[in-house]
C-alpha positions as CSV (number, residue, x, y, z in Angstrom):
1,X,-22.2,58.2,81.9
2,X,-24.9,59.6,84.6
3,X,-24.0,62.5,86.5
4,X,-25.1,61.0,89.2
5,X,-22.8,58.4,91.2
6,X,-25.0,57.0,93.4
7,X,-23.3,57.8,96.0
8,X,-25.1,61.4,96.7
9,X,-27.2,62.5,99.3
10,X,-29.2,65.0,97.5
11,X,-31.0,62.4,95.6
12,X,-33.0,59.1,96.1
13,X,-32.6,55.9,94.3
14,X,-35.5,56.7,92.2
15,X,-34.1,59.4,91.1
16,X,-31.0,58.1,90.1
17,X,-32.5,55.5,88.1
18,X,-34.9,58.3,86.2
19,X,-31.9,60.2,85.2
20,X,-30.0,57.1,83.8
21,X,-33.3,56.3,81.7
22,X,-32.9,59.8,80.2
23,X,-30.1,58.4,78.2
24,X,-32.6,56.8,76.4
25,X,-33.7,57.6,72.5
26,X,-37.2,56.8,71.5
27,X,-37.4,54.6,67.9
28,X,-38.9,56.1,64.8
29,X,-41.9,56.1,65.5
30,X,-42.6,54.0,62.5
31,X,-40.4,51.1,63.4
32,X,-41.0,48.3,65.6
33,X,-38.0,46.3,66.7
34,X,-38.6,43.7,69.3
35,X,-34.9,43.0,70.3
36,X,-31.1,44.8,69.6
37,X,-28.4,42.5,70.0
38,X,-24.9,44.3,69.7
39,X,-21.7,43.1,68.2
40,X,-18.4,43.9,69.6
41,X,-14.9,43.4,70.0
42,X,-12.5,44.8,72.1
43,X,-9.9,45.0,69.2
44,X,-9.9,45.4,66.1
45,X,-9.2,43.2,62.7
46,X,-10.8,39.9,64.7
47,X,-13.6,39.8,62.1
48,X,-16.6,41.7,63.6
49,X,-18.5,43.0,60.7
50,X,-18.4,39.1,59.2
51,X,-19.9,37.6,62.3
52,X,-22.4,40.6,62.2
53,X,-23.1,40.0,58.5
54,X,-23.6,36.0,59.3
55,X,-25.2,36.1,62.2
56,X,-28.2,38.7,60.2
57,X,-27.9,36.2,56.7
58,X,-28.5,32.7,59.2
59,X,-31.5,34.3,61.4
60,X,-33.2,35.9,58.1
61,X,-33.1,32.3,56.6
62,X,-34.9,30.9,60.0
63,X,-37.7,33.5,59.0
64,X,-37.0,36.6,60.8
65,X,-36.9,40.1,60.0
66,X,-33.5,41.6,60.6
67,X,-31.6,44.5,60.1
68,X,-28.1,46.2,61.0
69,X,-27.3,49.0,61.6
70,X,-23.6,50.0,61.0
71,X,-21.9,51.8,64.3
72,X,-18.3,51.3,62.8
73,X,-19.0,55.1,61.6
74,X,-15.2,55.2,60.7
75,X,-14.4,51.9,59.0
76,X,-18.4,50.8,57.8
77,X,-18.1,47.6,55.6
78,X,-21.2,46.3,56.1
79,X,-22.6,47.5,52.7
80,X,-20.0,46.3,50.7
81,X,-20.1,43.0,52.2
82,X,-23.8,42.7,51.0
83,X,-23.4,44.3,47.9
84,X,-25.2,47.8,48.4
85,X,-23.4,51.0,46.8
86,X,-26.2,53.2,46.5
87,X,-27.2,56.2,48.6
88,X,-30.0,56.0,51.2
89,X,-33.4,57.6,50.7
90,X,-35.9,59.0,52.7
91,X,-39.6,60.3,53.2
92,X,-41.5,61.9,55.1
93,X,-41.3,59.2,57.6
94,X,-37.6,59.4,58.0
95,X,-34.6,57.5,56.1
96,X,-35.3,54.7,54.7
97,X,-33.0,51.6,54.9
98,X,-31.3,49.5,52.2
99,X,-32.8,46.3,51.4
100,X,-30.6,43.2,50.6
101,X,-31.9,40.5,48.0
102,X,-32.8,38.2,51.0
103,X,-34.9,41.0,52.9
104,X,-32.1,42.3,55.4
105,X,-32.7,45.9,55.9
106,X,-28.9,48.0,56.4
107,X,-28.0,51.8,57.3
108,X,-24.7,52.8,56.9
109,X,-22.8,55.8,56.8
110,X,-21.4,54.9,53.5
111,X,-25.1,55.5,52.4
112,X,-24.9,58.7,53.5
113,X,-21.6,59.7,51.4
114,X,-21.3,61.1,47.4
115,X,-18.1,58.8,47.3
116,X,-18.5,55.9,49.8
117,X,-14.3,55.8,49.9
118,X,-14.4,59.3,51.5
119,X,-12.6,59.3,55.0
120,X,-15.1,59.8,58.2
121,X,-13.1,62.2,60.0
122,X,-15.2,63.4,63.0
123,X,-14.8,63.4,66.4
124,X,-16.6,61.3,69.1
125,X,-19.8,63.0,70.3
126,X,-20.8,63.6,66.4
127,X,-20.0,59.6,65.9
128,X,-22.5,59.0,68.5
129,X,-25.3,61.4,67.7
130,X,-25.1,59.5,64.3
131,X,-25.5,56.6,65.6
132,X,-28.7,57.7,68.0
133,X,-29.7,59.3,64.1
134,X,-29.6,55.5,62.2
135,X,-32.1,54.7,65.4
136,X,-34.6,57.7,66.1
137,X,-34.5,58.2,62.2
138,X,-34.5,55.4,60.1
139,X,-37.8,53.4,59.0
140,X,-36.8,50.1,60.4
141,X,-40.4,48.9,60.2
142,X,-41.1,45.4,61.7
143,X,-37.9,43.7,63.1
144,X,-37.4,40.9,65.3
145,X,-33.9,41.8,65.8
146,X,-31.8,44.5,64.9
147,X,-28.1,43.4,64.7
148,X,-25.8,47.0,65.6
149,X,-22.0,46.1,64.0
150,X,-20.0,48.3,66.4
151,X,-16.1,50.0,66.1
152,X,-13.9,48.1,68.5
153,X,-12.9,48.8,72.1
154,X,-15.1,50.6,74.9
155,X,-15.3,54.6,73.7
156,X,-18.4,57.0,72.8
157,X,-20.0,55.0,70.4
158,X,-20.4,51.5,72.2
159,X,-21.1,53.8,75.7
160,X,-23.4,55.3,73.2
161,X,-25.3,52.7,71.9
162,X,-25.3,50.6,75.2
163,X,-27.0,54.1,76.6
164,X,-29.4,54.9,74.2
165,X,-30.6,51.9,72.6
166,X,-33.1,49.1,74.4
167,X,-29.9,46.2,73.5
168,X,-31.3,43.0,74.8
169,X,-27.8,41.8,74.6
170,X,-24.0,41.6,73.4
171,X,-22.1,39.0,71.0
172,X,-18.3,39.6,71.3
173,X,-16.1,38.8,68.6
174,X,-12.3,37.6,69.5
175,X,-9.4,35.9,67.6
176,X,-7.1,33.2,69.0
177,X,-4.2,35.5,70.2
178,X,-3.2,34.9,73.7
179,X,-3.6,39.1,74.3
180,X,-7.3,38.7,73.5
181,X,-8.2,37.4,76.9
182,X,-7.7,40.7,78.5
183,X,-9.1,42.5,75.6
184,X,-12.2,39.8,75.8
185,X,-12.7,40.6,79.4
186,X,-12.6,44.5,78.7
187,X,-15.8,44.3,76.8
188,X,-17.5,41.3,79.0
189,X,-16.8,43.7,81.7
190,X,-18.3,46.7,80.0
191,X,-21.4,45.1,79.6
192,X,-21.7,43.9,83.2
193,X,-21.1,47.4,84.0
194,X,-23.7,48.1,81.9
195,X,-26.0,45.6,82.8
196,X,-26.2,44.0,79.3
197,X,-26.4,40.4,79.0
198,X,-23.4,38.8,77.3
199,X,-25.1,36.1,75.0
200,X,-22.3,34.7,72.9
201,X,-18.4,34.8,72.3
202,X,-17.3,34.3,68.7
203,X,-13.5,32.8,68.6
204,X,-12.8,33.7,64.7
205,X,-9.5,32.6,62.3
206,X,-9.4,30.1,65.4
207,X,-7.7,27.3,62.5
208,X,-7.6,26.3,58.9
209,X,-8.7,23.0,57.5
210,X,-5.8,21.7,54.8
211,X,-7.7,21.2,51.8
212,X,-6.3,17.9,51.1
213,X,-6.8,16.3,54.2
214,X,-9.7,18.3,56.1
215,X,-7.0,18.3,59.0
216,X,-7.0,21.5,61.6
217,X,-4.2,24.1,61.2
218,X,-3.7,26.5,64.4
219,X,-2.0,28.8,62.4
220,X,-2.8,31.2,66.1
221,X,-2.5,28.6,68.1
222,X,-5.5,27.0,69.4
223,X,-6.6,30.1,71.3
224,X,-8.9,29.9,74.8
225,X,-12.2,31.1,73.5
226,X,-13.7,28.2,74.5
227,X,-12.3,28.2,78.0
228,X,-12.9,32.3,78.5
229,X,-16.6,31.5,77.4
230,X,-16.9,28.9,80.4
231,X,-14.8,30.9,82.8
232,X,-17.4,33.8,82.1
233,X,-20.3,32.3,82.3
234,X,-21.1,33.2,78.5
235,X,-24.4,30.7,77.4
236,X,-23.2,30.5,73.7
237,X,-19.8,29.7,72.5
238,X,-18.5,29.8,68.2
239,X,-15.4,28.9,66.9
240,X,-15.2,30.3,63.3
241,X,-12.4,29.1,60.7
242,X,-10.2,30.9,58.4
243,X,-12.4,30.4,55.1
244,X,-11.3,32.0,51.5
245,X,-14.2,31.2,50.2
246,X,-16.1,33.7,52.7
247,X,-13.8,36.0,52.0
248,X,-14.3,36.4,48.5
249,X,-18.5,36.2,49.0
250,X,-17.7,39.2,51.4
251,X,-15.7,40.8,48.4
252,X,-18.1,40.0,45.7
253,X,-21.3,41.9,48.1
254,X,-22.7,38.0,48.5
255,X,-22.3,37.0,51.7
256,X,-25.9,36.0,52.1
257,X,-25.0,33.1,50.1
258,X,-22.4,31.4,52.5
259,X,-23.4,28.5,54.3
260,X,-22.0,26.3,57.1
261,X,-22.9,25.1,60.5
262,X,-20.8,26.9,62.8
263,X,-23.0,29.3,64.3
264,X,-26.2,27.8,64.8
265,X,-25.9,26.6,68.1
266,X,-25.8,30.6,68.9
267,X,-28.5,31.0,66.4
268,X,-30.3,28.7,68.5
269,X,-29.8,30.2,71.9
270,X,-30.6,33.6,70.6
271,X,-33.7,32.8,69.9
272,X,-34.9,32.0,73.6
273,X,-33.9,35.8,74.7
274,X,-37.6,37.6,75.0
């Protein structure tokens, strides 16, 4: 964070503000991307990457060019969920992005690796001067938003990416468990802190429908997502359920081919952020 507390005498506001713009990295210079919308959880295994991965696939299909950009520097699935293997490229113009069969452009580390099962092992400050890398360095081009799949909890890379980025706002992901409510608030509270917008909370494996009779299984319980979404104040609220035929999409690399309704009330309200 600044070094600067705001509470000093030796400074005036205006400076203070300067010196928390400096955190700021400038684009490639050959990219254009009108708005950054981050993912996050405050734990992990609540499903993250798939909301990302959904979320991108639904607001390509309205017409929009999307990318994201995988911050999960130590557990990346974003290119297997979309099918991509191969290595990145580059140019003179700087690294140049996979593009899906739909038109999503990704960067991942696993692009970046001879053997994408090789274990990240780095520390945080070389975590987040990747992550400013996939921003300052990669060709995004012409985007109209720019999805960032972050690791969970609050550490260097979300600090990072809330810091250095221009993110017009955050989608947190969250399961039913009743210890998610703290963890929920953790990263609402970040963002405040911050002064990024919360747009959305995701409630994911929130039930399971019985194949035989379409009826609702709270195998977690029926969870509060819905309520901590109200209590907070958050404009947009999902409840995803447990679906195996997701999950094998995301294993086969085709998730751009699932299709269902829950999110597009979201869809629809993140559309009116400008």
């Amino acid at each position: 964070m600044s070094d600067c507390n705001n509470n000093c005498s030796s400074c005036s506001q205006s400076d203070c503000s300067s010196r928390k713009e400096s955190f700021k990295v400038e684009e490639n210079k050959f990219s254009h991307v009108k708005h950054v919308l981050g993912v996050v959880s405050g734990k992990g295994g609540v499903g993250k990457s798939l909301v990302t991965s959904e979320l991108a696939v639904l607001l390509n299909k309205k017409g929009y060019k999307v990318g994201i950009l995988d911050a999960d520097i130590t557990g990346p699935s974003i290119p297997k969920m979309f099918g991509i293997h191969e290595q990145a490229l580059g140019n003179e113009q700087g690294i140049l992005p996979a593009v899906t069969p739909g038109g999503i452009k990704i960067i991942s580390i696993n692009m970046m690796l001879d053997d994408e099962e090789t274990p990240v092992i780095w520390r945080g400050p070389v975590l987040a001067g990747v992550v400013k890398q996939f921003w300052n360095e990669v060709v995004w081009g012409e985007l109209d938003y720019l999805l960032v799949d972050m690791p969970p909890g609050t550490g260097d890379v979300p600090l990072t990416v809330f810091q250095s980025l221009p993110v017009s706002g955050i989608v947190i992901v969250t399961s039913p468990q009743e210890l998610v409510e703290m963890i929920v608030k953790k990263a609402y509270n970040m963002a405040k802190q911050m002064n990024i917008p919360v747009v959305g909370l995701v409630q994911n494996m929130s039930y399971l429908l019985c194949p035989d009779c379409g009826r609702k299984i709270y195998i977690y319980g029926e969870g509060k997502g819905e309520e901590m979404a109200n209590t907070l104040n958050i404009p947009s609220y999902a409840s995803l359920p447990i679906e195996p035929a997701v999950a094998q999409l995301c294993d086969r690399g085709a998730i751009e081919e699932f299709s269902h309704s829950y999110l597009d009330q979201m869809i629809a309200y993140i559309e009116t952020i400008a």
